[in-house]
Structure formats: structure tokens, C-alpha cells
N, C-alpha and C positions, 0 to 999 in steps of 0.2 A: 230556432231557440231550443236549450235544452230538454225542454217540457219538467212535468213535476218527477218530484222524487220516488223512490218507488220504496219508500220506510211505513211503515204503517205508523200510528200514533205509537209512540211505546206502553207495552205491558206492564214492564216491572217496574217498580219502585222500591229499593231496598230500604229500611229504618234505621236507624242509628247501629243496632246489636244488629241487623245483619252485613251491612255492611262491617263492620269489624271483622265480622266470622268469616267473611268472604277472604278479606286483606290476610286476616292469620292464617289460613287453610292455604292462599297460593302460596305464601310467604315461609311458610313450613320446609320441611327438608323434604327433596324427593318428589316433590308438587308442583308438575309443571300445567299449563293450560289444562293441555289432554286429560291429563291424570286428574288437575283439579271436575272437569265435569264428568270423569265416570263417579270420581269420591260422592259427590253433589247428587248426583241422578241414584246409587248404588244406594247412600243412605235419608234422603230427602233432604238434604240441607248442610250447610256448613259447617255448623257448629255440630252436628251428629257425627258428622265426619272427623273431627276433627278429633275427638271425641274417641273414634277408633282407630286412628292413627296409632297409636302405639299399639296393641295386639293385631292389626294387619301386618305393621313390620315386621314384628314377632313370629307371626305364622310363615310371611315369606322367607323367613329362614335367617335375620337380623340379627346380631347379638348384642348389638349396642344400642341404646335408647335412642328412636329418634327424636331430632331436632323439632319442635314445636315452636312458634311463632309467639310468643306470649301475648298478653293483653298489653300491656306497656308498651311493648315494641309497639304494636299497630296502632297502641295510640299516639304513640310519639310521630309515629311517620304520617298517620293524617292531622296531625299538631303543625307538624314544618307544611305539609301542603297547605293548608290553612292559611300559615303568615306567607306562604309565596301566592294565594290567591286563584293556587288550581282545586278541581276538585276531583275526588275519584269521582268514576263513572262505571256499572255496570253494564253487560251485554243488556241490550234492550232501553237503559235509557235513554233519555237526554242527553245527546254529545257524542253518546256511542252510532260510529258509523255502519248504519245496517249494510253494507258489502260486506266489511268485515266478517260478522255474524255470518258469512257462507266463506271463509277460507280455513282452509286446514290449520290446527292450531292457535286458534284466535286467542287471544288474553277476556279472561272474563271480565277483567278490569281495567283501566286503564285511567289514564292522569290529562285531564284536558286544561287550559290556561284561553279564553279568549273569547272569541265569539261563537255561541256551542251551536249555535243555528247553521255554520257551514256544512257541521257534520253531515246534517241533511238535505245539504244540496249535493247534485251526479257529481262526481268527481272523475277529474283527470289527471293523474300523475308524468311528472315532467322528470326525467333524468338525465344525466350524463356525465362527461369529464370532467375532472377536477382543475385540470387544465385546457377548458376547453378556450376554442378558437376565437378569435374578435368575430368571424362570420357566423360561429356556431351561436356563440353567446346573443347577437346581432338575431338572427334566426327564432332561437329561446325564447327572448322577450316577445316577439311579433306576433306567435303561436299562443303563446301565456293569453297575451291582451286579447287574442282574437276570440281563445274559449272562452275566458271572464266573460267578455261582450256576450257573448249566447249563453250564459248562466249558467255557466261550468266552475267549479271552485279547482287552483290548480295545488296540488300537495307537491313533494319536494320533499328532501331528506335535509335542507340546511347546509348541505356541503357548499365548499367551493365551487368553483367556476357556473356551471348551467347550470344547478341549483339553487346558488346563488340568485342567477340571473329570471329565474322562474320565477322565484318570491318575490323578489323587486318590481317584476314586470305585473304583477297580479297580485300585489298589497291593498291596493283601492277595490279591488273586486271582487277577491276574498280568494285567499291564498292559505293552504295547512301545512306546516312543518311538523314532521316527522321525525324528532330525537330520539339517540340509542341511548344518550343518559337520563339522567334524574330531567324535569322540566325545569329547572333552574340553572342547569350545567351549560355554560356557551360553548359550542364549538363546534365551528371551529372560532378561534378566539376574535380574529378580525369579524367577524358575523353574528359581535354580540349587540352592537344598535341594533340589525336588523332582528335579530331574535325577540328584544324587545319591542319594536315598532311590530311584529306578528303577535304575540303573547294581546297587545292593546287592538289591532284594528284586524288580525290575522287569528287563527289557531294554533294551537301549539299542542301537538301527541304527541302524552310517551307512555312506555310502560315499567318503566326501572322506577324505585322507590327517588325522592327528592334529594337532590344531592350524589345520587350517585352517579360517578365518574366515568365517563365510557371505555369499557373495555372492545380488544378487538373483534374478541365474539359477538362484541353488541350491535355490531353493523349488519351482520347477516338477520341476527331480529328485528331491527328496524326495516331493513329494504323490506319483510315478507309483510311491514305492518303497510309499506308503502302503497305495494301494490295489491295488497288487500282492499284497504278503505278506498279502490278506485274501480270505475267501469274498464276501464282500459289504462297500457301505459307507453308513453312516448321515449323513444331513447335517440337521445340526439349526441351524436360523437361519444363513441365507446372503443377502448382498446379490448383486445381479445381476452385477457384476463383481467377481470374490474368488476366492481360492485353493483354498474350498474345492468353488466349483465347478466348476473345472480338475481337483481329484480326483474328482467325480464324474462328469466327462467320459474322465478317463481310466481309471477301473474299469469304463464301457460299452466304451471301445476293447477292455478287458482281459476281457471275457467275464464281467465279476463282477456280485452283485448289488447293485441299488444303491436305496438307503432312503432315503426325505425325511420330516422330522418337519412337518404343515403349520401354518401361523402365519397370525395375522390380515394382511388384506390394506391394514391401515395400518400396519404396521410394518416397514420398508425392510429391516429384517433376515429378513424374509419371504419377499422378495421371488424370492431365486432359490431356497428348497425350494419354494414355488409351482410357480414355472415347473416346476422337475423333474417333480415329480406330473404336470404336463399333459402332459409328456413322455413320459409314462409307468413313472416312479417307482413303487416299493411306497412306500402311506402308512405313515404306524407312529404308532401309540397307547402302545403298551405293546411290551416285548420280546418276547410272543409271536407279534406279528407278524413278528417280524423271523427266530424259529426256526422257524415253520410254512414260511415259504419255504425256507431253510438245512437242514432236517431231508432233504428226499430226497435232495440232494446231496453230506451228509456220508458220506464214505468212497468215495466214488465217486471213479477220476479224472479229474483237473482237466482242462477243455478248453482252447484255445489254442495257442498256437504252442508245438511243440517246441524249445528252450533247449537241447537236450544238447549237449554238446561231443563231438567224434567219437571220442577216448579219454581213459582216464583217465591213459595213463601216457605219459612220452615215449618217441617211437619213436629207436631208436639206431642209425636211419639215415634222416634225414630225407628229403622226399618232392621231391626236383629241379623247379627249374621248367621246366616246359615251355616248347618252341621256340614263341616265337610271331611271327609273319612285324609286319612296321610294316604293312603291310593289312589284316592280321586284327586289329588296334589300332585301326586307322580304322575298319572296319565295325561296332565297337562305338560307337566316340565318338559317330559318327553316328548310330547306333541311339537315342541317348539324348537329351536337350535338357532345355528347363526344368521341363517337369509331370515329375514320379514316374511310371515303369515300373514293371511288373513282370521281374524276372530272368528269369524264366522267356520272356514275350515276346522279351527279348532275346535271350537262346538259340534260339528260334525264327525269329527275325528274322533272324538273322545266320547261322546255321546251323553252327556253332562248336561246338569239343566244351565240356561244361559248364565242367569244369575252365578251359580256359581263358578264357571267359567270365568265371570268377571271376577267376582272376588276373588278370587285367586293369581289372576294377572295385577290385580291391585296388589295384593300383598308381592308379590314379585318384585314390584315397581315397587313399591314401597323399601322393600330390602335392597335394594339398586342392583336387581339381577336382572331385570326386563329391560329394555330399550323400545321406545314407542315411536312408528314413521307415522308419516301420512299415510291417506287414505284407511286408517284403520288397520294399520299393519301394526306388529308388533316380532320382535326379536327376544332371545337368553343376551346378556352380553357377557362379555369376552372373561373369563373369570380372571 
């Protein structure tokens, strides 16, 4: 069996006025994940932050007002979550899946629809073709059934073919879809009862506001949300360029393990669980292979980058920006160029207190001159 979860009770509990502040600060211009919890931890809170949104973009060298998130907007968007029945959820509560919380880039927020008790059960992510095979798809369902049976919840991106077939196979036992649009948006379009029968007896994650339409970029955010909220992820029939081996590049970025089911080597849908294997993939026959790996590291916790936000509450005296000279501005700038640093180098380099190292890649970011990777790297881009 899978044994218990390894989530602690949750911490936070945001109130009516922080949750808003939250929704309007990611939802702001220039405010992605990353940026949202340096803004959050740099000034204690959302609304402080948000607050100085405009004089950090300003110092970053901006010359146009940034974009701000109003009160209306964010009310109106958790208005439509409301009549569609989801609810936001912050890092740490209810609904939010504590793996998540250890991958690079996590959304602080996100949009759940269904039964929020999955989130806390081990997860295992199922992918593959969208065209995949009667024998693949045949295979999908048996693996799904078999982890459900050991108390596995199996997630899915809602695609076609072996996504498809995941969901279906592990509806009765508790199955999470993963959307790149709004949680209201079907699609793919034939996969709108099933969307609905998950949303009722299933879960339903997204991170896009309600309503909104998936664009192509939104596929690469959802596979990293995939294989995030998972222990491990399964890839069954992948061609060499396809999305589902984007998620299982990005569950190696992400500390997770990661499964390939192998296929003949004349069938193009083979082709990239192939590769994986030589990559050094766990093969998988049956779903015991896939628990014998997963079993010593159920309940243990999760490795990865720590996610926390530096509090839970807002501070009701926010934290002043420091003086910082136009030289101690330049000796970052310069610190920096096209390849990815690490912060920390730059702290070093520059010999700057941390803090204001940070605010000053804030204000960067903020002026859309910085570009931020994982692992804490950060970029100038391209002028």
C-alpha cells in the first residue's frame, strides 16, 4: 500500500483581504511565481508589495506605469470561480499539493474544482500519446487501476489518447486533471463529460484565471504543474519531440521519479520512452515496479527547493526600501549579462548586502530587464 502522505496539516490560512492581495500581486504585470515570493518575503506581504510595485519598476529603469491588478478585477475573477464552484487555494492550504511546494516555480495560487482531499494523497502522474496505441492505451488503464488499488491518486493532463485513458481508468479511485486553461475551459473538446465527471468525483488543477482559453504556451505550464504535484512520473508511448517528454524532463529538473513503459523499436510512438530508459529511466512492466521504487520514499520529506513564503500573515508595518546608491545599481547590472547566475555569485561579486541585491533584481524584473530560471538563476535579457 501506498502508506500515508507526507503533507503536514496545513499552516496558512489566508482571510478574505489576503487572499485578494495575493490574486492582484500575481496577477499584476511582470509577476510571475518566482518574482511573486521574492515581492512577498522582500516586503512581508502582498498588499506591501504591491504597494511598491510602482517605484521598484521605476527604479528598475521603467518608464511606463506598471500594469496593476485592480480590486475589481480580482474581485470579479474569484466572482466567476464562485458560480463555477472552484476555489482559489494558496501554497500550504487545503487542496494545495505539498510536492508542489518543492518544485521550481510553483504558482502560489492555484484553482481547485472537486474533491480537495486527493491533493493529499502520494501521487502518480500518467502521460503519454495523444495518439496512442489500443495496446498502450490497454496497458494505461491496468497501471492507473493497479496504483488507485494501493492508494495512489493518478494525475493526467486531460489530453487525448493515454490521458485520456488514465482518467477513466482511476475516476472511481481518485484521478487529478491538470488544465493549461481557465477550470471551466474543456479541452480538449470531446473530453468535456469526462472533465465534468473529474470536476464531481475527481479533481480538477489549474492555474490560469476562469475562462481563460489555452494558449500554446500553456502547455509547457501545465506539464511542469504535472509533474510537480507527483512522486514520480510514468511515460507510456512518446514520440521524440512531444509534451510528454517535456514533462519528463521537467520531473528530473524537479527531483521526481521518473518511469518509461518500453515499446518496440518500429513504432515512432516509442521512440522517446526508448530514449528515456537509456537515459536512465525505471522501466515498468507492471505497477509494482513503479511502488518498489516509490515505497521507501513515501512519508519521508520531499527534496527540492524550498517554496515557503517568509509569512503567513501580513506584517502591519511593512518592511521600507532600502537606500540604494545609482552605483550599487550598476555593480549589479554589471554583475549580470546573458548566461544565468546564480544570486548568490552575485552577492559575492558585488559585495552588497543580500537584501539589497534582491531589491534591485526586483526592480530589474519589474522593468522587464531580468529574466529569472530555475534553481535561483537569474539573466539581463535581450534588449
Amino acid at each position: 500500500m501506498a502508506g500515508a502522505s507526507n503533507k503536514p496539516e496545513p499552516k496558512r490560512r489566508l482571510n478574505d483581504n489576503q487572499r485578494l492581495a495575493w490574486l492582484r500581486l500575481l496577477r499584476s504585470e511582470n509577476v510571475g511565481p518566482v518574482t511573486f515570493r521574492a515581492l512577498v518575503n522582500q516586503f512581508g506581504g502582498a498588499q506591501a508589495a504591491i504597494d511598491a510595485l510602482p517605484d521598484l519598476s521605476r527604479r528598475g529603469g521603467r518608464s511606463q506605469a506598471i500594469r496593476l491588478c485592480s480590486i475589481s478585477d480580482a474581485e470579479a475573477e474569484l466572482a466567476h470561480a464562485k458560480r463555477i464552484g472552484a476555489r482559489l487555494v494558496a501554497q500550504g492550504e487545503a487542496g494545495y499539493p505539498p510536492a508542489l511546494t518543492h518544485a521550481d516555480g510553483s504558482p502560489p495560487l492555484i484553482y481547485v474544482k472537486g474533491r480537495i482531499e486527493l491533493a493529499d494523497m502520494p501521487i502518480v502522474s500518467i502521460v503519454g500519446a495523444r495518439n496512442g496505441s489500443a495496446a498502450g492505451q490497454k496497458f494505461t488503464r491496468q497501471i492507473a487501476n493497479a496504483l488507485g488499488l494501493e492508494g495512489f491518486a493518478i494525475a493526467s493532463g486531460l489530453a487525448r489518447g493515454i490521458d485520456t485513458a488514465a482518467h477513466h481508468a482511476s475516476l472511481d479511485l481518485g484521478t487529478i486533471a491538470v488544465v493549461a486553461g481557465g477550470i471551466d475551459i474543456v479541452y480538449p473538446p470531446e473530453n468535456g463529460a469526462l472533465q465534468e465527471a473529474i470536476s464531481e468525483r475527481g479533481l480538477l488543477i489549474g492555474e490560469m484565471p476562469p475562462g481563460h482559453t489555452p494558449r500554446a504556451k500553456d502547455f509547457p505550464r501545465r506539464n511542469r504543474l504535472i509533474s510537480g504535484i507527483a512522486l514520480g512520473v510514468v511515460v507510456i508511448e512518446a514520440a521524440q519531440r512531444s509534451g510528454s517528454l517535456i514533462t519528463a524532463r521537467l520531473a528530473g529538473e524537479q527531483g521526481r521519479e521518473v518511469f518509461a513503459v518500453p515499446g518496440s523499436p518500429l513504432d515512432p510512438r516509442a521512440a522517446g520512452t526508448n530514449n528515456l530508459l537509456k537515459q536512465g529511466a525505471t522501466l515498468v512492466t507492471n505497477a509494482t515496479d513503479v511502488t518498489d521504487v516509490l515505497a521507501p520514499i513515501l512519508g519521508r520529506p520531499m527534496s527540492g527547493p524550498q517554496n515557503e513564503l517568509a509569512s503567513n500573515e501580513e506584517q502591519d508595518v511593512p518592511r521600507p526600501l532600502p537606500d540604494i546608491a545609482p552605483t550599487e545599481r550598476e555593480r549589479v547590472i554589471e554583475a549580470l549579462g546573458p548566461s544565468p547566475i546564480d544570486i548568490d555569485e552575485i552577492i559575492r561579486c558585488t559585495g552588497l548586502e543580500t537584501r539589497k541585491v534582491h531589491i534591485i533584481l526586483l526592480e530589474l524584473d519589474l522593468a522587464g530587464r531580468l529574466q529569472r530560471h530555475p534553481r535561483q538563476l537569474v539573466s539581463l535579457t535581450e534588449p
